[in-house]
Structures are given as C-alpha cells and as structure tokens.
ChimeraX commands (.cxc) that place a marker at each C-alpha (Angstrom):
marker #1 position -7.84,11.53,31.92 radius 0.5
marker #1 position -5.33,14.76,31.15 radius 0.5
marker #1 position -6.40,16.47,27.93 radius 0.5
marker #1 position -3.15,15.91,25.79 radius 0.5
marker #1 position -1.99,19.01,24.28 radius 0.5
marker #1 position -0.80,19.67,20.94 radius 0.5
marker #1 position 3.03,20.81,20.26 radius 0.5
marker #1 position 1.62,24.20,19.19 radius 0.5
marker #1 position 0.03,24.39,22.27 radius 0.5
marker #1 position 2.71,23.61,23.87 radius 0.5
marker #1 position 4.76,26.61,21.83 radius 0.5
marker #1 position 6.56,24.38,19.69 radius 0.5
marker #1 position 6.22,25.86,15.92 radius 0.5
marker #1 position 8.27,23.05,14.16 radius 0.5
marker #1 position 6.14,21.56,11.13 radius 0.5
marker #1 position 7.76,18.87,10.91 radius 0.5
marker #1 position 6.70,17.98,14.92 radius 0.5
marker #1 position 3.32,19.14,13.24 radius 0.5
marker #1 position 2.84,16.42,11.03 radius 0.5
marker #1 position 4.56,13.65,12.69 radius 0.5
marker #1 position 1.65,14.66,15.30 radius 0.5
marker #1 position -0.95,14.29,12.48 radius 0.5
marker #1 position -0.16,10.68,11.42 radius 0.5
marker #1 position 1.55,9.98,14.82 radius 0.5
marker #1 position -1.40,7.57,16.88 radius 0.5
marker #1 position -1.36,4.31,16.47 radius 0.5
marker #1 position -3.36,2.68,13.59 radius 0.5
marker #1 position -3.40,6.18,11.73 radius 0.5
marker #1 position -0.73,5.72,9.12 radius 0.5
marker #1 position -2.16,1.66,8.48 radius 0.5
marker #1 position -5.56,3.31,7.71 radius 0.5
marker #1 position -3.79,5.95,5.68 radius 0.5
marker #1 position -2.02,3.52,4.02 radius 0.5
marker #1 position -4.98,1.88,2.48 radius 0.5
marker #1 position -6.61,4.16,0.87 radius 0.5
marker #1 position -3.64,5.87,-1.05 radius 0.5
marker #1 position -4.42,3.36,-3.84 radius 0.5
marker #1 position -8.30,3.91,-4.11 radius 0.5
marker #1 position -11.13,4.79,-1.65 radius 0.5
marker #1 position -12.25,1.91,0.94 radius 0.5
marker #1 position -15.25,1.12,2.62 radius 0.5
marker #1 position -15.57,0.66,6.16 radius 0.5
marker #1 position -15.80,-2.98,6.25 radius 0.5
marker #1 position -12.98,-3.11,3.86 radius 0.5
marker #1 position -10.78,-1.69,6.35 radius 0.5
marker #1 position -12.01,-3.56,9.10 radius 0.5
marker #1 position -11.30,-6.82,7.15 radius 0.5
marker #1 position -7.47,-6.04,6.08 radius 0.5
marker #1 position -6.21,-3.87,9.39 radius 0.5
marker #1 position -5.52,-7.39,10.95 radius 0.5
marker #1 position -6.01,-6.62,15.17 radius 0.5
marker #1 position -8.21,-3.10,14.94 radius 0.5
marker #1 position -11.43,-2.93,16.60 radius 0.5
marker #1 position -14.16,-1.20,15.20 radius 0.5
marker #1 position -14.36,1.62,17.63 radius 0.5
marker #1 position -10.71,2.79,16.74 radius 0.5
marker #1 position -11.09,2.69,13.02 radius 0.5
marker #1 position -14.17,4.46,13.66 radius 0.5
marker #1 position -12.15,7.23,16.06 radius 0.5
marker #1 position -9.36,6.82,13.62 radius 0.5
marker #1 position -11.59,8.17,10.44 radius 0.5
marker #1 position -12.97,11.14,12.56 radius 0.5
marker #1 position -10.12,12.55,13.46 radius 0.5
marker #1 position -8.59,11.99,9.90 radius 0.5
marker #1 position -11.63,13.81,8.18 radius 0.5
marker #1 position -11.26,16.44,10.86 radius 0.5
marker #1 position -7.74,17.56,10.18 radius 0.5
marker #1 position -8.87,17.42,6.40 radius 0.5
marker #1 position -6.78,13.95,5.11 radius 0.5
marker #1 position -9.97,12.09,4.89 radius 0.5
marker #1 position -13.67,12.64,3.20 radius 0.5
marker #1 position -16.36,10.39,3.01 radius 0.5
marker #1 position -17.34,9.30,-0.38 radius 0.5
marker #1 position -19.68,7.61,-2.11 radius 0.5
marker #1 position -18.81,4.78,-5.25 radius 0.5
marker #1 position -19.77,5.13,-8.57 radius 0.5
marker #1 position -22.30,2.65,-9.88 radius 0.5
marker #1 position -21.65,-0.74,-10.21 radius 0.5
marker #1 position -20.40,-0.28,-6.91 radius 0.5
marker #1 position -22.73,0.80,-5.01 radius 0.5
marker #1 position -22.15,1.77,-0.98 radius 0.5
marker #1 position -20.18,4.64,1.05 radius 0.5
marker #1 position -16.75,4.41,2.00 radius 0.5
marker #1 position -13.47,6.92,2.55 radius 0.5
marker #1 position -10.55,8.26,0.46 radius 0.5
marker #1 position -7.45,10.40,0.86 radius 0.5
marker #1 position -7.76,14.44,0.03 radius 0.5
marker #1 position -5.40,15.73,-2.68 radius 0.5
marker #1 position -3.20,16.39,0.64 radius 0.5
marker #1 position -3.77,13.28,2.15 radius 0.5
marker #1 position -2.54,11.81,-0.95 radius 0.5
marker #1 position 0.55,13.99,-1.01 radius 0.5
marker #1 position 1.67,12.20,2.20 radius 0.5
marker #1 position 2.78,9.01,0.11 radius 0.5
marker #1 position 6.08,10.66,-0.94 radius 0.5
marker #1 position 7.17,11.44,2.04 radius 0.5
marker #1 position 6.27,7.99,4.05 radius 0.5
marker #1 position 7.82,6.19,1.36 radius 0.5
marker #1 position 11.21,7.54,2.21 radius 0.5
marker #1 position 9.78,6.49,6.06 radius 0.5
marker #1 position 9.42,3.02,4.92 radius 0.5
marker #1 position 13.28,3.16,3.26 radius 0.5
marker #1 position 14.59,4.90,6.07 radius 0.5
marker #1 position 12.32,2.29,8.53 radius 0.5
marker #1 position 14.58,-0.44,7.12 radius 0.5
marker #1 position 17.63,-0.04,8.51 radius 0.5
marker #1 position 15.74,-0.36,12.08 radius 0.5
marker #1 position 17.33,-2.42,14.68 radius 0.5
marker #1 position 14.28,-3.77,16.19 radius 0.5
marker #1 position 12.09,-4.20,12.53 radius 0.5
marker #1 position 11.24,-7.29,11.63 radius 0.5
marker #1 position 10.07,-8.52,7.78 radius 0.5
marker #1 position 7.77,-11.46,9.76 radius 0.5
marker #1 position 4.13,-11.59,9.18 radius 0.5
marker #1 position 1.63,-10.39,6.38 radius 0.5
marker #1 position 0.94,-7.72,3.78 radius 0.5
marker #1 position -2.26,-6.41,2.66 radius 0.5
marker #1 position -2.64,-6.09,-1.12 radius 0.5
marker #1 position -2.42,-2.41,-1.40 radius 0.5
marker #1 position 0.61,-2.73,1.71 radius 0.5
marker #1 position 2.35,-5.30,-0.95 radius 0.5
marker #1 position 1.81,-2.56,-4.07 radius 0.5
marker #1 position 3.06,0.31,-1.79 radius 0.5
marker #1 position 6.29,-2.05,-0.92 radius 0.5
marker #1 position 6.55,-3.04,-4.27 radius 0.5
marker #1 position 7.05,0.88,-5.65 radius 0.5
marker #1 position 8.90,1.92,-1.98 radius 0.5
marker #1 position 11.99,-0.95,-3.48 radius 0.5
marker #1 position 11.54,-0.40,-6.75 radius 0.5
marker #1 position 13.36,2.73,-6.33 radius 0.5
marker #1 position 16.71,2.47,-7.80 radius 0.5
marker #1 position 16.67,-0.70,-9.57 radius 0.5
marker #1 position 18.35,-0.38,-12.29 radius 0.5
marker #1 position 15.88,-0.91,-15.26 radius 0.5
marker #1 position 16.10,1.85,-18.28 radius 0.5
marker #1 position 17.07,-0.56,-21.43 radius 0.5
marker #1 position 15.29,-3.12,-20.37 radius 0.5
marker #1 position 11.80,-4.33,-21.84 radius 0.5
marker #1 position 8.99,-2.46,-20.43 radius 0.5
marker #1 position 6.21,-5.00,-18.85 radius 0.5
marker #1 position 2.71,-4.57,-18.69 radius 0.5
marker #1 position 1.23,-7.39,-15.93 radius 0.5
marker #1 position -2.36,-7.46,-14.90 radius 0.5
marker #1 position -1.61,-8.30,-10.77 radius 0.5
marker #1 position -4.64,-9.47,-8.88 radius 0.5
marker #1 position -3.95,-9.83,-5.33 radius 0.5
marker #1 position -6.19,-11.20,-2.25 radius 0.5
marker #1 position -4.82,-11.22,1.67 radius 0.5
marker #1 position -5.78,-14.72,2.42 radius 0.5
marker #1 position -5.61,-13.82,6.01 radius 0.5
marker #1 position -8.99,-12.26,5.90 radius 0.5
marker #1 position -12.28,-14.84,6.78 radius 0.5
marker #1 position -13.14,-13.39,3.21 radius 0.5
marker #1 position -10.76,-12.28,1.41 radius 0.5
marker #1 position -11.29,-9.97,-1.32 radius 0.5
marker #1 position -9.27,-9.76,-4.83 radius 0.5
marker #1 position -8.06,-6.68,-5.81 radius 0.5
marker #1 position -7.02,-5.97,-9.35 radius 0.5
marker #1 position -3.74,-3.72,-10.28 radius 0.5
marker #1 position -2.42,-2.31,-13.68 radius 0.5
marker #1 position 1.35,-2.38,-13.35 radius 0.5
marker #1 position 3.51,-0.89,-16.05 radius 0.5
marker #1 position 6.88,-0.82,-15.50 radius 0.5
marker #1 position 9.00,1.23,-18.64 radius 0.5
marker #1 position 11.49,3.73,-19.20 radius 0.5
marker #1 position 9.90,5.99,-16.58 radius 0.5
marker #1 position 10.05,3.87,-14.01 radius 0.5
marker #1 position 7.19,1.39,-12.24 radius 0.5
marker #1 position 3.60,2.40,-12.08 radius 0.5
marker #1 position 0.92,0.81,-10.24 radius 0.5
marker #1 position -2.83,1.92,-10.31 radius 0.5
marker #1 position -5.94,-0.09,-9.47 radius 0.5
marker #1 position -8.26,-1.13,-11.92 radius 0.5
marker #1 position -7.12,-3.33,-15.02 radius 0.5
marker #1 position -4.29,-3.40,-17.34 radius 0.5
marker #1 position -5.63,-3.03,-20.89 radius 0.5
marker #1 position -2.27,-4.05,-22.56 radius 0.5
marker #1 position -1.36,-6.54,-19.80 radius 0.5
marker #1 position 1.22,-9.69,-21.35 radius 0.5
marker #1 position 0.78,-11.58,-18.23 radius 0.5
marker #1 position -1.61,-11.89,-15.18 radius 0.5
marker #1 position -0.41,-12.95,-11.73 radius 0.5
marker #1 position -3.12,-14.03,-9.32 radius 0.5
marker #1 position -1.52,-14.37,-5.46 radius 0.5
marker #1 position -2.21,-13.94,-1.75 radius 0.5
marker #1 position -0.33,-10.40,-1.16 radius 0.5
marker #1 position 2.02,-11.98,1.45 radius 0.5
marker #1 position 3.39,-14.62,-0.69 radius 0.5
marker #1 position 3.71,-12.34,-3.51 radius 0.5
marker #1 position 6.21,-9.96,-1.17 radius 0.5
marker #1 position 7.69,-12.68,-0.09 radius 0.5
marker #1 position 9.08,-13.76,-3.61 radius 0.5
marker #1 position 9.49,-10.75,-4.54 radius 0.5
marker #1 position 11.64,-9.34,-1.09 radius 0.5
marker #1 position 12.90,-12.65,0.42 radius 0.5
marker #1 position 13.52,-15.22,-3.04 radius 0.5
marker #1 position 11.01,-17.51,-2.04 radius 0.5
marker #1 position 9.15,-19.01,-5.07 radius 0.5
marker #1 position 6.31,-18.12,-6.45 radius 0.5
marker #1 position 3.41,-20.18,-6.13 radius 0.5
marker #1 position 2.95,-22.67,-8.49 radius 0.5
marker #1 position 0.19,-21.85,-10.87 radius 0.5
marker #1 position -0.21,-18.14,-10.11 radius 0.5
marker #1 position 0.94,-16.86,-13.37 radius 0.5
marker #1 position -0.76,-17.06,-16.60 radius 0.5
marker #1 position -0.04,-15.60,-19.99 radius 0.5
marker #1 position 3.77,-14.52,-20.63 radius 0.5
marker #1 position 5.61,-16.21,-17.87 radius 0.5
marker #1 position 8.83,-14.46,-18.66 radius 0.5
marker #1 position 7.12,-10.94,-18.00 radius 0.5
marker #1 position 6.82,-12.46,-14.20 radius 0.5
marker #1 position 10.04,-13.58,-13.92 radius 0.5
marker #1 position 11.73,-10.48,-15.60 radius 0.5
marker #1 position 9.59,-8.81,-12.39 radius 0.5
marker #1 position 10.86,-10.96,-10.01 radius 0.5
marker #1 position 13.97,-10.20,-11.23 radius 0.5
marker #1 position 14.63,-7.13,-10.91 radius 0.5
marker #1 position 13.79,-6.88,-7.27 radius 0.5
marker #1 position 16.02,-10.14,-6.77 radius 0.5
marker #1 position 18.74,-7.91,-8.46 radius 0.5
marker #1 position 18.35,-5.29,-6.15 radius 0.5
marker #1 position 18.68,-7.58,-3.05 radius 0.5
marker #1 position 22.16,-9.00,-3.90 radius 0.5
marker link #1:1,2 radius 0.2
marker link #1:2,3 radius 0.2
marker link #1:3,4 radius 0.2
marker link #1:4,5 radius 0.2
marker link #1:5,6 radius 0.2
marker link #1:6,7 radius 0.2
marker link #1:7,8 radius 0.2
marker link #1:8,9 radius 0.2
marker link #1:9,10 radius 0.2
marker link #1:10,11 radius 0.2
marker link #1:11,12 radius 0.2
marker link #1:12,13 radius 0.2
marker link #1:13,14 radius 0.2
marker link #1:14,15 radius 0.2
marker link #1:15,16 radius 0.2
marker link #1:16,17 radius 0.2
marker link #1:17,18 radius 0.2
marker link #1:18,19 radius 0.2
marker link #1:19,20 radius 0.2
marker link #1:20,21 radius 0.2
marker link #1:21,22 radius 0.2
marker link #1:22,23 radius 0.2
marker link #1:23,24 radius 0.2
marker link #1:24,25 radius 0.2
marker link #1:25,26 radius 0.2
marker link #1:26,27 radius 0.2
marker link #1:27,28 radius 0.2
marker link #1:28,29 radius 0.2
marker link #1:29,30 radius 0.2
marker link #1:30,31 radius 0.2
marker link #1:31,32 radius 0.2
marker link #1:32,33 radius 0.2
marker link #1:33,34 radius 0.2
marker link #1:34,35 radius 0.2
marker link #1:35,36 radius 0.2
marker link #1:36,37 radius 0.2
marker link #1:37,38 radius 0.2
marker link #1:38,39 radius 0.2
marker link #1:39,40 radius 0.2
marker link #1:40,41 radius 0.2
marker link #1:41,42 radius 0.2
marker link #1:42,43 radius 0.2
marker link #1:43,44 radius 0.2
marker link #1:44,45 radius 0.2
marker link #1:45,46 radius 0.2
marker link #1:46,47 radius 0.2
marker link #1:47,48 radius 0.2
marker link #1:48,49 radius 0.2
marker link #1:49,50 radius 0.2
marker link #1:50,51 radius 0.2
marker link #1:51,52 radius 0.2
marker link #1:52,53 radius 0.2
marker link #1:53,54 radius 0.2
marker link #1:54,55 radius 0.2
marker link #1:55,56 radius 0.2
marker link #1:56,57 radius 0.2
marker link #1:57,58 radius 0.2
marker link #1:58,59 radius 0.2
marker link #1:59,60 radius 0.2
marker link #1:60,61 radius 0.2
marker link #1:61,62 radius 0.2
marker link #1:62,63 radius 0.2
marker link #1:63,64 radius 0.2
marker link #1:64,65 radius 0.2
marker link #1:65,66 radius 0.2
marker link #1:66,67 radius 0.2
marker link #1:67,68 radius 0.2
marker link #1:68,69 radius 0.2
marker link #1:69,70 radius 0.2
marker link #1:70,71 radius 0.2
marker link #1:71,72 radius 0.2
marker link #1:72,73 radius 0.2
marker link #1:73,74 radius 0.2
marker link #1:74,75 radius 0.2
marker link #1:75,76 radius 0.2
marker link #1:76,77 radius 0.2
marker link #1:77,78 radius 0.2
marker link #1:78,79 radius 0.2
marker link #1:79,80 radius 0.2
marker link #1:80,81 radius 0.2
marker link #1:81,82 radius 0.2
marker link #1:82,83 radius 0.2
marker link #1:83,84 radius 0.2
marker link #1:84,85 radius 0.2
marker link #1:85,86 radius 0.2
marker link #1:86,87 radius 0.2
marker link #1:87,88 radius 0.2
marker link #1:88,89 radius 0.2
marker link #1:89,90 radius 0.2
marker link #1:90,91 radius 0.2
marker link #1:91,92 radius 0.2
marker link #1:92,93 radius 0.2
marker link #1:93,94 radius 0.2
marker link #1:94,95 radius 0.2
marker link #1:95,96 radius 0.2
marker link #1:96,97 radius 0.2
marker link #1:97,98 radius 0.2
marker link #1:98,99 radius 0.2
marker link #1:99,100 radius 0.2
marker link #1:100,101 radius 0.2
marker link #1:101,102 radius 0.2
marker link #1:102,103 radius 0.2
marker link #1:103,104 radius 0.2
marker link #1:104,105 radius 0.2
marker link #1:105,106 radius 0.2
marker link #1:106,107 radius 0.2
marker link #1:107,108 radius 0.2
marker link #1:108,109 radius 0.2
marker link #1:109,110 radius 0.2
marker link #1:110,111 radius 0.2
marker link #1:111,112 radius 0.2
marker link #1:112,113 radius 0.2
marker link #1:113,114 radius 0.2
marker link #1:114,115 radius 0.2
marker link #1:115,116 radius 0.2
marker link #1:116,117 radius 0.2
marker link #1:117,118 radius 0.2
marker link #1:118,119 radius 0.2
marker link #1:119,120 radius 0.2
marker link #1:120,121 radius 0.2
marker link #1:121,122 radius 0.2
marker link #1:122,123 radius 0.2
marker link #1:123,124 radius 0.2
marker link #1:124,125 radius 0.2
marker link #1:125,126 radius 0.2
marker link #1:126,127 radius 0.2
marker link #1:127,128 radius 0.2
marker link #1:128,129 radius 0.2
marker link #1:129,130 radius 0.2
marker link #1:130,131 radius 0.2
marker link #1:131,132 radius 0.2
marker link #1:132,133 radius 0.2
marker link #1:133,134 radius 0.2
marker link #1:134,135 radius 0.2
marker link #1:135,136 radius 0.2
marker link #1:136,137 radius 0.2
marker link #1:137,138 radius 0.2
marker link #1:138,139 radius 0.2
marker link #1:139,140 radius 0.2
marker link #1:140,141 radius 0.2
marker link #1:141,142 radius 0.2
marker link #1:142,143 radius 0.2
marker link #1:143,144 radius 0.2
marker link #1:144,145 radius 0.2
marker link #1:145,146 radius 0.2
marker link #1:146,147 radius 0.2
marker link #1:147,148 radius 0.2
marker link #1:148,149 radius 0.2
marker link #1:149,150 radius 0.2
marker link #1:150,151 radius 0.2
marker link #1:151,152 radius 0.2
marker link #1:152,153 radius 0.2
marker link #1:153,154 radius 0.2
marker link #1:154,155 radius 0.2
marker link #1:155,156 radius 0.2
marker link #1:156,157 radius 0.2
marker link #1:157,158 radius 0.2
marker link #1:158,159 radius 0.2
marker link #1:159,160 radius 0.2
marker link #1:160,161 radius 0.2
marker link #1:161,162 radius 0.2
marker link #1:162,163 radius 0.2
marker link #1:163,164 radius 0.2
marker link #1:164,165 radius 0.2
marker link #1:165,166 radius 0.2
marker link #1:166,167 radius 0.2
marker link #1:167,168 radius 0.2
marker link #1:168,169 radius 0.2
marker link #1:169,170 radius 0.2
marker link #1:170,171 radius 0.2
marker link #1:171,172 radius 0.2
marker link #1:172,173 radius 0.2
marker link #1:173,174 radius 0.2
marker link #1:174,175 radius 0.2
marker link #1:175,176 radius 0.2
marker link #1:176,177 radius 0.2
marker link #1:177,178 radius 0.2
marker link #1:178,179 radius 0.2
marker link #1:179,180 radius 0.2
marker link #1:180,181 radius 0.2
marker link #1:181,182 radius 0.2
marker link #1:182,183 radius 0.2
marker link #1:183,184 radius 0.2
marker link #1:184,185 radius 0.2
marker link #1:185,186 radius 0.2
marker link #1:186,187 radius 0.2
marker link #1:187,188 radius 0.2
marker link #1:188,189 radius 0.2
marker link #1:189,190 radius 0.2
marker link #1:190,191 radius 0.2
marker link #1:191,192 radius 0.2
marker link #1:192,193 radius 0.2
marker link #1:193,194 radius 0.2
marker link #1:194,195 radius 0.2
marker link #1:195,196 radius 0.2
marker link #1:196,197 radius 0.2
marker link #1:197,198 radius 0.2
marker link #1:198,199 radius 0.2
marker link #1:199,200 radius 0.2
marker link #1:200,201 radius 0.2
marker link #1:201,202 radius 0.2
marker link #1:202,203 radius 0.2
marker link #1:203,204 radius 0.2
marker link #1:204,205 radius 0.2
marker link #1:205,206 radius 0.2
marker link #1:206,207 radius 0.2
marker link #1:207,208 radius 0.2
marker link #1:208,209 radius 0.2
marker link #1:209,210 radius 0.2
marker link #1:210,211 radius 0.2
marker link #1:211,212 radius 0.2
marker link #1:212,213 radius 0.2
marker link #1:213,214 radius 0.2
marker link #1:214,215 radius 0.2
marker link #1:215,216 radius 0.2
marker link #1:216,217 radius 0.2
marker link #1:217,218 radius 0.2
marker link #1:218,219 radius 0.2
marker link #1:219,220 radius 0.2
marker link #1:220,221 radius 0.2
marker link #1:221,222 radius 0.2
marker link #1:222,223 radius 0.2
view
C-alpha cells in the first residue's frame, strides 16, 4: 500500500487544507462529534456510531490523541471506568463544524433520512437554533433526557437546556430549575422538532407549554 502523504508534505502550506486533513477520514468527525458534550467510553461509542467496527474506532482514537484532539480520561466516582474526551482544542472545533453542518444543508445530495444520536440531536438542536428569533420571549428551563433506541441497549442521557435572553444552552448533567422534563428517543425528538412530526404521546411531564413553546420556535424557523 503507498504511504499517503500529508499536504505539507506535499508543499502545500494552506491551514485550512491542514485541518480539513485532521478531521478529514471517515468516521473522524462522528467520533468527534460525541464527545463535544462530555467524555465517552469506548463502548459508548461503539454502541451509538451505528455501522463502525471496533478496529476503526480503535484506529480512529489513536490518531485523534496523536494529533492532540483526544486524551484518555478517567471518570470521577460514581462512575467509575476509562473513556475519552475532547482537548480544549478539540473542543474549539465545534464552532467551526457548526457552520459545516449549516453550510452542509443546502447539499444537493444530503438527505434528513435516518437517526440521531442524543448528543447528534443536542448538537442539531443548537446548529438551528441559530437565528430564531427569541429575545422577549419567556426563557425555558427543560430537563431533556434522551436515549437512541436504535442501540440493543440504549442508554439515557440527561441534558440541562436553558434557553433565555442569551440565546440556547445545552450542557449534560441536570437542570436544577427545570419547569418541564421531556423523556424521548433522540430521533423522534429531531424529528418534531426539524420535520413537524408530533411528539410522542406521553414524553413530556411537568409544564407542557415550556415543550411546546420549544417546539415552537424551531417550527417558526422552518416556515
């Protein structure tokens, strides 16, 4: 097999060739992707990057960790185990691949069909939330616990969403002030929230019209 060569190698000085280069293999960015809202472990990844072997996650994490966007770590106790998280430079990529994903959407040949992980769905969920018009309007405070029912065990994951005058914020963890909890598969959750379908029937408890104020802002921003 010919030993690729990098664009630097190959004379080319242009960053931005540098860091498409970086991300550029496939399965990179997906693995990226999850861990911009927390550090994963291994089998975590496995479960949710729906068609990766283990041998390329494993060659995917190497060569992450050796060009310094990934680190092993280790969780805090309850949680006990090892898993992987961005650098402070890995996580500076998310600004610039969210204006990727925007950009991405005006693809010819990208389709909306098939699933969303849970952090995939939270990552959508700020990429659109962009520009919606929102500054007057009630701030809301929703606990969002989201599972990809796609996975032979799917695994919850808990979000504190806060959406107010400066804009939406998502972390993971729980809301302490959350009005309303919504408890969905991540795919049906996008798809209510990007395509109008509805939202499955008992999946939100507490103040239903914090959910539907939600919803309704991104179905504002589609018409």
């Amino acid at each position: 097999m010919p030993i690729r060569k990098s664009y630097a190698e190959h004379g080319d000085a242009c960053a931005t060739a540098h860091g498409i280069e970086l991300i550029g293999d496939v399965w990179t960015y997906p693995v990226v992707r999850e861990m911009f809202l927390g550090p994963k472990r291994f089998s975590e990844l496995a479960s949710l990057l729906h068609g990766i072997t283990p041998a390329v996650l494993t060659a995917r994490l190497r060569e992450l960790e050796a060009k310094g966007i990934v680190v092993p770590t280790a969780f805090a106790p309850p949680a006990l185990g090892k898993g992987y998280e961005l650098t402070p430079w890995g996580h500076e990529l998310e600004g610039p691949l969210e204006a990727v994903a925007q950009w991405a959407h005006g693809s010819p040949s990208w389709t909306p069909e098939g699933g969303l992980t849970p952090d995939a769905a939270v990552l959508a969920m700020k990429t659109m939330s962009r520009g919606i018009e929102h500054r007057g309007s009630n701030p809301l405070a929703v606990q969002l616990l989201l599972a990809d029912g796609r996975c032979a065990a799917p695994v919850t994951y808990g979000y504190a969403l806060t959406w107010d005058e400066q804009g939406l914020a998502v972390t993971r963890g729980d809301h302490p002030n959350a009005a309303a909890t919504l408890r969905v598969d991540s795919t049906a959750w996008a798809q209510t929230l990007f395509a109008g379908a509805a939202l499955p029937e008992g999946a939100a408890t507490g103040a239903r019209e914090v959910i539907d104020a939600l919803i309704a802002r991104y179905s504002a921003a589609r018409s």
